[in-house]
Wavefront OBJ file of the C-alpha trace (Angstrom):
o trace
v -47.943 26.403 -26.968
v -49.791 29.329 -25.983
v -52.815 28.829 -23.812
v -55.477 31.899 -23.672
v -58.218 32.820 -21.369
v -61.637 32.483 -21.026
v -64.757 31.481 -19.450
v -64.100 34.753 -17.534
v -67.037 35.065 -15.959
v -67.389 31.711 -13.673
v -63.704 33.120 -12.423
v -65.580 36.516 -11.410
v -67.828 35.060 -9.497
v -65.109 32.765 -7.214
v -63.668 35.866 -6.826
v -66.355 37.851 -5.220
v -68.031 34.485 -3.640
v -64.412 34.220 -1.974
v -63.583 37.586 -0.885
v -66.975 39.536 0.240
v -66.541 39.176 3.320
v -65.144 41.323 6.488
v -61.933 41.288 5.740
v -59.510 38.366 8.160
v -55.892 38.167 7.565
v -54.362 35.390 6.177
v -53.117 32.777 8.408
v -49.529 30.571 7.726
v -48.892 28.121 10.190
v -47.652 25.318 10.888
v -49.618 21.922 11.443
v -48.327 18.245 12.197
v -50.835 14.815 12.263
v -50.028 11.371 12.740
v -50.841 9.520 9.589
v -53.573 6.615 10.043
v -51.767 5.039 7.345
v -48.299 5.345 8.152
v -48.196 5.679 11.676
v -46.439 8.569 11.447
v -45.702 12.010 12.216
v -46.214 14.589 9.462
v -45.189 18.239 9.471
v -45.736 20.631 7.179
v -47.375 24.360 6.317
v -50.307 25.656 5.121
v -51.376 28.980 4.279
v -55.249 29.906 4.385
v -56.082 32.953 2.720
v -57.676 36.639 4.141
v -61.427 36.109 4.498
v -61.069 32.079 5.218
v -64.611 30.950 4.783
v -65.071 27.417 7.612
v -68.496 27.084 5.116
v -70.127 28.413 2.030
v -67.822 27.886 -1.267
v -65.002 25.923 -0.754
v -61.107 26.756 -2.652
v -59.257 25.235 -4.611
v -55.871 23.900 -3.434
v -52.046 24.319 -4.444
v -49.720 21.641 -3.431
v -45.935 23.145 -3.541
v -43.261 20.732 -3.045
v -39.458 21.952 -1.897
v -36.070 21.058 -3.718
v -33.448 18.785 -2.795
v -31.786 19.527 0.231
v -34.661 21.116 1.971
v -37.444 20.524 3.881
v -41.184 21.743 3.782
v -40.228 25.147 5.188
v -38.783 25.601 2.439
v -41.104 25.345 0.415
v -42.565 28.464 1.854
v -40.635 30.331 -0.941
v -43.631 29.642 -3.463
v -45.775 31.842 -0.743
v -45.033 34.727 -1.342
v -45.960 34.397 -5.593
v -48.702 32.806 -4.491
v -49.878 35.912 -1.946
v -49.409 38.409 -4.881
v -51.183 36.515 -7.661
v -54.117 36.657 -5.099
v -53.721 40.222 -4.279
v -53.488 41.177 -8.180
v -56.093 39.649 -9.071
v -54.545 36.793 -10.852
v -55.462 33.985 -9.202
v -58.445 33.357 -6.948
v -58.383 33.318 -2.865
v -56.942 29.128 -2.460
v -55.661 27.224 0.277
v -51.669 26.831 0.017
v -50.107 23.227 1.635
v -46.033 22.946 1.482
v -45.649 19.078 2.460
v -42.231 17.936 3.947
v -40.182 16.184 0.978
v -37.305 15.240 3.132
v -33.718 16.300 1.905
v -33.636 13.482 -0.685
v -36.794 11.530 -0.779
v -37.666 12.420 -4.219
v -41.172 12.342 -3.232
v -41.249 8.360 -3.441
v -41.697 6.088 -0.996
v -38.640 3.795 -0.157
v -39.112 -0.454 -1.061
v -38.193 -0.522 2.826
v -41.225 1.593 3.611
v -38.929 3.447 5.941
v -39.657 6.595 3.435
v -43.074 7.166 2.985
v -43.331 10.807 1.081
v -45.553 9.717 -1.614
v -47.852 8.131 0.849
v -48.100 11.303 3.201
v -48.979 13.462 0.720
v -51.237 11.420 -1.874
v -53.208 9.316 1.113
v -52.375 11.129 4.584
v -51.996 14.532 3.648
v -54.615 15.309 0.862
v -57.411 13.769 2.366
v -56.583 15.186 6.067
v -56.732 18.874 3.902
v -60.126 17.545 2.051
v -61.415 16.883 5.640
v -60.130 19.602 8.375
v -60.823 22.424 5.514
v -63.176 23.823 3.433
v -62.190 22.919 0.512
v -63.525 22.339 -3.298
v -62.422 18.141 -2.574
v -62.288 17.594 -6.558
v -59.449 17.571 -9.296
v -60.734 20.361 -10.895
v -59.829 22.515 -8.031
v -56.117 20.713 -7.218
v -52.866 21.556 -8.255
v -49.500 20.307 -7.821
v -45.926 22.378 -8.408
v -42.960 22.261 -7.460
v -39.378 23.629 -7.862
v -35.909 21.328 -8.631
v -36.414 17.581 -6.608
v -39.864 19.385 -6.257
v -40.731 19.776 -10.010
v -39.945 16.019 -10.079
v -42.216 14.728 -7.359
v -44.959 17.327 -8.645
v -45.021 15.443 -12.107
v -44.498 11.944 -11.086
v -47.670 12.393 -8.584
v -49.483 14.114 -11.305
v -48.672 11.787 -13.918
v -49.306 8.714 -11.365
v -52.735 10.280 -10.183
v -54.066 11.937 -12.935
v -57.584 11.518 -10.939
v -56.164 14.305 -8.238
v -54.772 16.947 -9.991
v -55.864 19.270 -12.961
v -52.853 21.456 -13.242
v -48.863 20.206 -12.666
v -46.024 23.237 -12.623
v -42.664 21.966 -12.892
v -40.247 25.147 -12.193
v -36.901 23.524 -13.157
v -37.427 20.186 -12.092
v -34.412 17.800 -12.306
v -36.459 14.896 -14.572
v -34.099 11.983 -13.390
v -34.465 8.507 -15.027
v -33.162 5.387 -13.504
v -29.043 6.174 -14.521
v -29.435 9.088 -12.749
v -30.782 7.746 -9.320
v -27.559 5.293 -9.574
v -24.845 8.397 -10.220
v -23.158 9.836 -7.271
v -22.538 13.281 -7.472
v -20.088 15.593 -5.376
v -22.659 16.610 -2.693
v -24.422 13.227 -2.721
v -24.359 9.364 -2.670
v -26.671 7.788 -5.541
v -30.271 7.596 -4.273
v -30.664 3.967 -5.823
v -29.572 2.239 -2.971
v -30.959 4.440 -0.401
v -34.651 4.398 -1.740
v -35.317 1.726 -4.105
v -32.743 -0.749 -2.935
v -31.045 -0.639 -6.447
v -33.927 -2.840 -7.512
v -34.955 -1.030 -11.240
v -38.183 -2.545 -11.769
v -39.225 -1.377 -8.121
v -38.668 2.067 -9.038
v -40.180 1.679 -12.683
v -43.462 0.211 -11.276
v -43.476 2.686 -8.328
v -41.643 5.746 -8.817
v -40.913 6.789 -12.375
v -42.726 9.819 -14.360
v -41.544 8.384 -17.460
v -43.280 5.205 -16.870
v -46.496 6.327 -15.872
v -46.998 9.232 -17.946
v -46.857 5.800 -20.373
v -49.372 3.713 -18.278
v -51.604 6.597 -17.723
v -51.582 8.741 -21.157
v -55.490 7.808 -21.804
v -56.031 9.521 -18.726
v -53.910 12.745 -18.942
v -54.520 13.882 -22.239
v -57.009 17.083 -22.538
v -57.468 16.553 -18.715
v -54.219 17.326 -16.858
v -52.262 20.618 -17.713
v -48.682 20.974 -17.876
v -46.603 23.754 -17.579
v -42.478 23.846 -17.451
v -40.489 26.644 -16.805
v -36.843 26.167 -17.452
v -33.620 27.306 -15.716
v -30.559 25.323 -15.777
v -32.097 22.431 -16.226
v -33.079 22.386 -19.641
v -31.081 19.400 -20.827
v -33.505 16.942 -18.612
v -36.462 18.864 -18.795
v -36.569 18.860 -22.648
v -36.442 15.203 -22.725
v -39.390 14.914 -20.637
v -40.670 17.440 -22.855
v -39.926 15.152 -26.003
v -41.641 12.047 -23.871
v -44.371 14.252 -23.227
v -44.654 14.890 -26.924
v -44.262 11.539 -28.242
v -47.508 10.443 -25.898
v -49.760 13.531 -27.224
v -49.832 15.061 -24.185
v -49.531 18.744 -24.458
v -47.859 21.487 -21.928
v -46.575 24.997 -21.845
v -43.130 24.813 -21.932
v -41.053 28.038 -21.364
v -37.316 29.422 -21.611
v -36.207 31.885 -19.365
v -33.082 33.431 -18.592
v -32.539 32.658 -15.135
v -30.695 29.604 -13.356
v -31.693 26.952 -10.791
v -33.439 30.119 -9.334
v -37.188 29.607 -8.071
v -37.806 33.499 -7.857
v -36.057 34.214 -10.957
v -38.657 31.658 -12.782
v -41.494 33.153 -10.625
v -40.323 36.827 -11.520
v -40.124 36.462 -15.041
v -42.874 33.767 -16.074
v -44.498 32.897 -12.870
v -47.704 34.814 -13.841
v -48.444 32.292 -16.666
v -48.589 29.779 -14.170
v -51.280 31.465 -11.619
v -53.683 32.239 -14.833
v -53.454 28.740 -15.933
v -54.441 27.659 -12.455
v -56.991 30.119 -12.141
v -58.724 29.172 -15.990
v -58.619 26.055 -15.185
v -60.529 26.785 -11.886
v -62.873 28.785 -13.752
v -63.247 25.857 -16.030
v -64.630 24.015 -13.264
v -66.843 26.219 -11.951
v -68.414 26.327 -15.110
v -68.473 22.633 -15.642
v -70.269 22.459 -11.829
v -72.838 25.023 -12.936
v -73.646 23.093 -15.640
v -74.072 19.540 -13.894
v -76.185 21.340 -11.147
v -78.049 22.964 -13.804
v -78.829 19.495 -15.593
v -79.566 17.806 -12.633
v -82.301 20.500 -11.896
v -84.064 20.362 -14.963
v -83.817 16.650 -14.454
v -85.928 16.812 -10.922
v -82.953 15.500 -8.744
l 1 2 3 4 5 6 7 8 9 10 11 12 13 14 15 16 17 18 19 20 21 22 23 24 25 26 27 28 29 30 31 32 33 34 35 36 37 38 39 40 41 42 43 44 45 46 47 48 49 50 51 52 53 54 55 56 57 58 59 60 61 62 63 64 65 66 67 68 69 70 71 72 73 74 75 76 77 78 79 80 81 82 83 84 85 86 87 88 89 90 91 92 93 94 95 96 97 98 99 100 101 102 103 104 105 106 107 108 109 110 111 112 113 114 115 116 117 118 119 120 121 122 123 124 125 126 127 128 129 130 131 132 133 134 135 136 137 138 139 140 141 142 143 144 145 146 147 148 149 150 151 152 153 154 155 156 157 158 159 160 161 162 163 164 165 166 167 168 169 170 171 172 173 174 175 176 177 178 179 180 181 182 183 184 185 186 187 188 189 190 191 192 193 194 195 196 197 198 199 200 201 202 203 204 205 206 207 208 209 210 211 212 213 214 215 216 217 218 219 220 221 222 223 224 225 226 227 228 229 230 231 232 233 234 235 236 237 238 239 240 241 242 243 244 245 246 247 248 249 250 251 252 253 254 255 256 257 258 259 260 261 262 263 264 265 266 267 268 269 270 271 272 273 274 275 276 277 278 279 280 281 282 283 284 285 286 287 288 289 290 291 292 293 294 295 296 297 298 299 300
């Protein structure tokens, strides 16, 4: 499916509102809090673009979550795309946040609660971001991506909070299902046991896409954009695909050539992905306009 653009001018205007200022250079650092929920300590990055504005129109947001194996440093390597796309011209200025995944957390949280990833990011992390930043605190304005483990977690958050997120990039996610978390592999023990206590109804009612892109179809469809980009992967991805499918819930879905390669995928589709974002940002400027509009003529 081939999505085109428009509603050009509301993206214009986020443009200018965003960048006419005296030019400030973008800032990357580093930033840990202690979770009110969890108790605990949580690290991770966050980029805010040249010309940060503390008030005036807020951004929108891009959630990038790291592969298998890594940690949320790594998931610095969707910066850099993300720095171009804004200096082209392809996407507006937005706030960047990498949140720490853990090497094999799958972006769940453990029956044990000794794992909390989904919690950091969905109820520590988000609202911390909504709070401490100036931000445009609305789904509209919030997207989540990610790369391998990363595409996972970005499309079992999206599809199990529809109400956050308007846009989900999966760039060669590994789409496990339940026979997968209980396979060992050569470089790793099964994940079963280590985060859902090989209880399968505990992960179905807490951590599976495929089961709430079920529960939660009513919500998703015409409201939450998908968009795949396949390396080596393909096998698992086109089954979520197909599940995808069979719910009426559309996406982008797109072959490359490359491998489990997150710069390959950026390289040669990547692009697509920042103009989605930024329509769908544009989209909800527009829709904005309008509500302040109608609630102008109506006196309030």
């Amino acid at each position: 499916m081939t999505r085109t653009s428009y509603i050009a001018l509301p993206m214009i205007l986020l443009v200018f509102v965003l960048s006419a200022v005296k030019p400030v250079q973008g800032e990357f650092k580093t930033t840990t809090i202690t979770g009110k929920l969890s108790g605990k300590k949580i690290t991770f990055d966050i980029y805010l673009p040249e010309n940060y504005r503390k008030k005036g129109v807020g951004y929108p947001v891009i959630y990038s979550l790291h592969g298998r194996g890594g940690f949320y440093q790594n998931g610095g390597a969707f910066h850099p795309p993300i720095k171009k796309a804004i200096a082209d011209g392809v996407l507006p200025p937005v706030i960047a946040v990498y949140p720490d995944g853990t090497k094999n957390s799958w972006y769940a949280d453990s029956k044990d609660r000794t794992i909390l990833i989904e919690t950091h990011i969905i109820r520590e992390i988000i609202p911390w971001i909504d709070t401490n930043y100036n931000t445009k605190p609305s789904r509209g304005f919030r997207v989540i991506q990610g790369f391998s483990m990363g595409g996972y977690g970005a499309s079992l958050l999206a599809v199990k909070f529809p109400d956050l997120f308007s846009v989900c990039i999966n760039y060669d996610g590994g789409m496990w299902n339940w026979e997968d978390m209980t396979s060992k592999s050569r470089k790793w023990q099964p994940v079963a046991p280590i985060l859902f206590d090989n209880d399968k109804i505990y992960y179905e009612s807490n951590s599976s896409p495929w089961k709430f892109a079920n529960i939660n179809k009513d919500k998703i469809k015409g409201r939450l954009q998908f968009r795949i980009l396949v390396g080596s992967l393909g096998l698992r991805l086109q089954k979520w695909r197909n599940h995808l499918n069979s719910l009426e819930i559309e996406m982008d879905y797109v072959d490359t050539e490359c491998r489990h390669d997150l710069k390959c995928l950026h390289e040669k589709a990547g692009d697509g992905s920042f103009r989605l974002m930024a329509e769908q940002f544009a989209k909800a400027m527009a829709s904005e306009a309008k509500t302040g509009e109608e609630l102008k003529a109506e006196g309030k």
